[in-house]
C-alpha positions in Angstrom: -7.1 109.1 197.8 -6.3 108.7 194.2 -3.2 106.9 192.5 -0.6 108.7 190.4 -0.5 106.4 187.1 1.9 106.8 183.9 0.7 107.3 181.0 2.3 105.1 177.8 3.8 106.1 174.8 0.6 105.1 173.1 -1.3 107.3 175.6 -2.7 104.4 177.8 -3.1 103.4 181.5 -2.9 100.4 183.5 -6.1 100.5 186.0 -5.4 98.8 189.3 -6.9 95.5 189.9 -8.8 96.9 192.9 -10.5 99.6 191.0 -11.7 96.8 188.7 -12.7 94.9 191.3 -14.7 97.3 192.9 -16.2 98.2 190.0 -16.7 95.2 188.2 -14.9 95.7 185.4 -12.7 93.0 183.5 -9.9 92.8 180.7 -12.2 93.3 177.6 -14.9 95.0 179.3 -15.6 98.9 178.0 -14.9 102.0 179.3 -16.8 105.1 178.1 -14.2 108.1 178.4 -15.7 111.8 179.5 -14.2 115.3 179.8 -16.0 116.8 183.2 -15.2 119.9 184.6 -11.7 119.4 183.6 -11.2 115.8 185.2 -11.0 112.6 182.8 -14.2 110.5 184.1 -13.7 106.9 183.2 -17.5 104.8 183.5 -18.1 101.1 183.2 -20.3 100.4 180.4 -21.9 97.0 179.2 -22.9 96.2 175.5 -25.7 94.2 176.8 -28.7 96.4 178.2 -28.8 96.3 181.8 -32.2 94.9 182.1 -31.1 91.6 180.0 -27.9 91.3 182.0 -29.3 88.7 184.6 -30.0 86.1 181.1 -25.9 86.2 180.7 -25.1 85.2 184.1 -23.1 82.4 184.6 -25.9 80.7 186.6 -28.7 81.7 184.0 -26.6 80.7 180.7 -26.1 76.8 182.9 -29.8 76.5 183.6 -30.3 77.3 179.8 -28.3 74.5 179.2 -29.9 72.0 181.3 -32.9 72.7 179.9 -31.8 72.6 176.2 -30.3 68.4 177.4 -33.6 68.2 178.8 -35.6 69.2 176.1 -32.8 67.2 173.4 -33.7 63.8 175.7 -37.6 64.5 175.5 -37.9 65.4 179.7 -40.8 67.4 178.7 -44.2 67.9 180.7 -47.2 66.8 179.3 -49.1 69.9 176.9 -51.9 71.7 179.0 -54.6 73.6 177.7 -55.0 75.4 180.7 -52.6 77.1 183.9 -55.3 75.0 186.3 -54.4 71.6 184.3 -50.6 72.7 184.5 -50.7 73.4 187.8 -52.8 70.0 189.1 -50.3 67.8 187.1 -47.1 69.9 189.0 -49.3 69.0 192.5 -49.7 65.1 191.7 
């Protein structure tokens, strides 16, 4: 069942934090606003294309920078000029 919400003086509305929640939405995230079939549709929208999302995880962006302080300190493999070097050096 749907909620009855006020509208402000400068034409806003508060969304519940369970809506958010369940659709993953956060203060600052977008909204993209529709008229259908005489209803307001609200959607979720992200300025970052869907398919690149998983490279601005939380997890992603920490491993990015664990690899940049390895990388700064020289932790580096050796250079191989083949996968089958590569992958001999990983196995030894």
């Amino acid at each position: 069942m749907g909620r009855i919400m006020k509208i402000s003086t400068q034409g806003q509305i508060r969304i519940p934090k369970k809506i958010m929640s369940a659709l993953g939405i956060e203060t600052g995230d977008y909204v993209e606003v529709e008229i259908e079939n005489g209803h307001i549709v609200l959607k979720p929208r992200k300025l970052i294309d869907p398919s690149q999302g998983w490279y601005w995880t939380k997890e992603w962006q920490q491993l990015e920078s664990e690899a940049d302080r390895d990388i700064k300190s020289g932790e580096l493999s050796p250079e191989f000029d083949s996968a089958e070097q590569g992958l001999k050096w990983l196995k030894e």
